[in-house]
N, C-alpha and C positions, 0 to 999 in steps of 0.2 A: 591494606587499603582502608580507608576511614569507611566508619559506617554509614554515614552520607551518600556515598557511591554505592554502597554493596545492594543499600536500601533502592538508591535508584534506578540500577540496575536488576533489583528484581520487581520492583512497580512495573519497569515500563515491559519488562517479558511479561508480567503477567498480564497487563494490558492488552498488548498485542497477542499472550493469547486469547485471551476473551473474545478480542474485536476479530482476530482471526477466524475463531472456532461458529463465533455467529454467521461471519462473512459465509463460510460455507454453506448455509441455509437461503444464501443468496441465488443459488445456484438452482434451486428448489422451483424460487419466486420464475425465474428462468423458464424453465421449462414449466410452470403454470400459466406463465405468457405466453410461450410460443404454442402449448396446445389449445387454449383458449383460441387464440388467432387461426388455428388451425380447424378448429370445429364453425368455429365464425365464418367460414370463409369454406366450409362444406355446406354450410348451409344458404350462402350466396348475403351474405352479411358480414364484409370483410370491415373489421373494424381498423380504423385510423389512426389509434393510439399503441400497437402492439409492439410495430418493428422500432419504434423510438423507444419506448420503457424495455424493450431487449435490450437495447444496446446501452441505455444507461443501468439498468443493471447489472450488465455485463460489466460495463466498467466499475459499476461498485464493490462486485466479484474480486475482481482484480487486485486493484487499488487499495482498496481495505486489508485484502488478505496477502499483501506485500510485503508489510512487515512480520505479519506470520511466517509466511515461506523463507525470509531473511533468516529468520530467529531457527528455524528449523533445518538449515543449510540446503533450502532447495534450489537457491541461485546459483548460474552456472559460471562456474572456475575451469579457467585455463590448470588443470590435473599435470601438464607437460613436466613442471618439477619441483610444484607442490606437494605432493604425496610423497613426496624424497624427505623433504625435510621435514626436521624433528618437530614438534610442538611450540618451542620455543621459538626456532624460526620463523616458522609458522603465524605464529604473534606476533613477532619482530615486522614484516611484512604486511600482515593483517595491518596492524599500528598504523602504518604511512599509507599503504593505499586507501585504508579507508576515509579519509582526507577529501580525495579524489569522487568518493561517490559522495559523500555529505557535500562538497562543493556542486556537485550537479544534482542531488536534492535542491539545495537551496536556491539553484538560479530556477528549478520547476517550481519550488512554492513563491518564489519574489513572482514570476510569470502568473503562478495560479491563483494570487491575493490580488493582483491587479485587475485580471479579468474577472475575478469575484465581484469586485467593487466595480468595475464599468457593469458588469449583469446587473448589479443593485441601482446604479445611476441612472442608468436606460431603459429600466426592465427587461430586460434582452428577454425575447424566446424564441425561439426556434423554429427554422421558417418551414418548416413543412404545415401537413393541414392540420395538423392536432393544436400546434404551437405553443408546448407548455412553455413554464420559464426555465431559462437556465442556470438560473442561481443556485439550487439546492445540487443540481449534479457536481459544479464546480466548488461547493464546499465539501462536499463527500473527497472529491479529487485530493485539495489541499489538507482535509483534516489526514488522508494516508498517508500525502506525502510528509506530513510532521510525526505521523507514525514510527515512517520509516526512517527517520533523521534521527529521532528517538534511538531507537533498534540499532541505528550506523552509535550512537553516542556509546550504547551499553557494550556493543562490541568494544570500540576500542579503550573502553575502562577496564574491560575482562582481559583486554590482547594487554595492554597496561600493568593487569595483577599478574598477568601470568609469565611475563617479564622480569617481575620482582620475585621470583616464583611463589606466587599465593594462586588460590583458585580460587573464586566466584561461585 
């Protein structure tokens, strides 16, 4: 494989681990939210802003640490008669299906650059009673999902080397 790819296949893992391994601290912020809201609201002072910043954290959780859990084989595979075959098949498989999730990345970020840009056009915010904007949660959304478009590319450069049989 040229060192072009090796190199960019080990950028974008280590990327995605970083962004992943922060993402998990996200989960922290979480539960600092929702006990906040929860002492708030023993004490008859239920604040406004809690159950929204849960759930957009939540989603940051997620979303960010997609291409992590990609990278680290935590997405679920049909096993039925994957684990039969060899490594090489394995790859062979890998190679084309992966096609298929990058094609439906892309039609979730063409969707999530769109509604970025109407949130920026409109100021969109969000109609509850806090009503922050919704611009900063939907570029967190698109920046994972180019994460994990990333993470779908270095896959099938690796399912690629190990075709030619090289490893990565």
């Amino acid at each position: 494989m040229p060192h072009v790819l090796i190199r960019f296949v080990r950028l974008v893992e280590g990327v995605n681990y970083a962004v992943g391994r922060l993402a998990m601290y996200l989960f922290f912020v979480l539960g600092g939210v929702l006990l906040w809201s929860i002492i708030a609201k023993a004490f008859g002072h239920p604040p406004l802003w809690t159950q929204e910043m849960a759930q957009f954290t939540m989603v940051s959780y997620f979303v960010l640490g997609g291409a992590y859990s990609l990278q680290l084989g935590s997405n679920v595979r049909m096993d039925l008669l994957y684990g039969r075959w060899s490594p090489r098949t394995q790859a062979a498989v890998d190679a084309v299906t992966v096609f298929a999730m990058i094609f439906f990345l892309a039609v979730i970020l063409w969707g999530g650059i769109e509604s970025t840009i109407y949130s920026f056009e409109v100021t969109e915010r969000s109609r509850s009673v806090w009503r922050p904007y919704m611009a900063p949660i939907k570029i967190v959304i698109c920046i994972g999902v180019v994460l994990m478009i990333l993470q779908s590319l270095a896959f099938l450069i690796r399912d690629l080397a190990r075709l030619r049989g090289e490893d990565i």
